[in-house]
N, C-alpha and C positions, 0 to 999 in steps of 0.2 A: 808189547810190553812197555811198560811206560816208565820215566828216565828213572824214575827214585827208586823202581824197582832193580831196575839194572845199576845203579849208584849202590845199591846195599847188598847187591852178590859181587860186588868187585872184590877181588882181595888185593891186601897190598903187600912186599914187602914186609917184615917185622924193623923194626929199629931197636936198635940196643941201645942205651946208654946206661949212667947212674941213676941212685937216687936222689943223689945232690941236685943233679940236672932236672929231673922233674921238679925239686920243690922251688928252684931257680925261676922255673916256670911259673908257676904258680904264686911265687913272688911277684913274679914282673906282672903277671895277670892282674894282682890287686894294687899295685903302682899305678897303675894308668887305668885303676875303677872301672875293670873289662872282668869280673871273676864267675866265670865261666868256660870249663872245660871237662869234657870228658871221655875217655879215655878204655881200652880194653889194654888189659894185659895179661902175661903168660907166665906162670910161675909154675913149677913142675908140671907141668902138664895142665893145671887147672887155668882157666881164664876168668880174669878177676874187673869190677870197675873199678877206674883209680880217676879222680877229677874233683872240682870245686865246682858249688852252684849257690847261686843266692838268689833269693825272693828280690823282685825290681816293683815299684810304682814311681810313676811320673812326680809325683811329689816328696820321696824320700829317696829315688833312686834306690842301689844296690845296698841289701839290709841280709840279716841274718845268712851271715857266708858260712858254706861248711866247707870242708875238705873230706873227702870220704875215701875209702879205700874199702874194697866187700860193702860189708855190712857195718864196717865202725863209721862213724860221722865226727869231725872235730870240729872247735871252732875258732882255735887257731892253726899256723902252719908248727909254732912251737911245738902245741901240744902232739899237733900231728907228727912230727919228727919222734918226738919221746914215746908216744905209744902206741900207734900205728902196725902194727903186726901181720904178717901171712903166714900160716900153717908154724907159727910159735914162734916164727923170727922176725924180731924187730924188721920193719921195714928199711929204716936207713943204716940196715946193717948190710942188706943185702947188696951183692957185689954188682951185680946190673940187672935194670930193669928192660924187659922184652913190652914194646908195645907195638899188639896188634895193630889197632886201628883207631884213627881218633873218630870219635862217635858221633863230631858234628861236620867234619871234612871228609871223612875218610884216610887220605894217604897221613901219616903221621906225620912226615916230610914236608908237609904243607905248613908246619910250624918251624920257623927259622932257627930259634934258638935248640930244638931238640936235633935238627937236622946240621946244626954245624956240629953237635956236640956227639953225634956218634960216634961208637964206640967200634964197628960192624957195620962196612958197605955192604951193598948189594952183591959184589966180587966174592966175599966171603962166605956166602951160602952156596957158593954153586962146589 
């Protein structure tokens, strides 16, 4: 079996936090012109993509940023805050966000800022 095959049946952990704290994220992502991330997450039972990607060339660098959550695409984090929705509720209304697995690392925890900001150790699931 070869490693990225066994890297992609690993499961990890869920993390909980807010939605504040993702878009905290995704602020500091475009702070420091890194806006790139993505994300599974878990809301009623359904698993959803939540993350930022932009178009990159050596000559303009990082160009048309979205923020997408499902199937909506934004192209600020504003807008994204304001309209952003899962199953009819505002995203940043909702009380915490469950993320599975980050979809370029794996453990979600491998991001500092999401992993101080938990809401739900590892202790609490058991």
């Amino acid at each position: 079996m070869k490693l990225f095959e066994i890297f992609k049946k690993k499961s990890f952990s869920p993390l909980v936090c807010r939605p504040a704290d993702m878009i905290d994220f995704f602020r500091e992502c475009l702070k420091i012109d890194a806006p790139e991330a993505s994300f599974e997450i878990k809301y009623e039972n359904q698993v959803y993509p939540l993350g930022i990607s932009s178009d990159y060339t050596s000559q303009n660098g990082f160009f048309d940023t979205k923020i997408y959550l499902d199937t909506q695409e934004f192209d600020t984090l504003e807008d994204f805050c304001r309209n952003a929705r899962l199953q009819n509720q505002l995203f940043m209304n909702l009380e915490t966000v469950t993320i599975l697995r980050d979809l370029d690392y794996g453990d979600p925890r491998n991001n500092t800022l999401l992993e101080q900001r938990e809401l739900r150790k590892d202790s609490d699931y058991v």
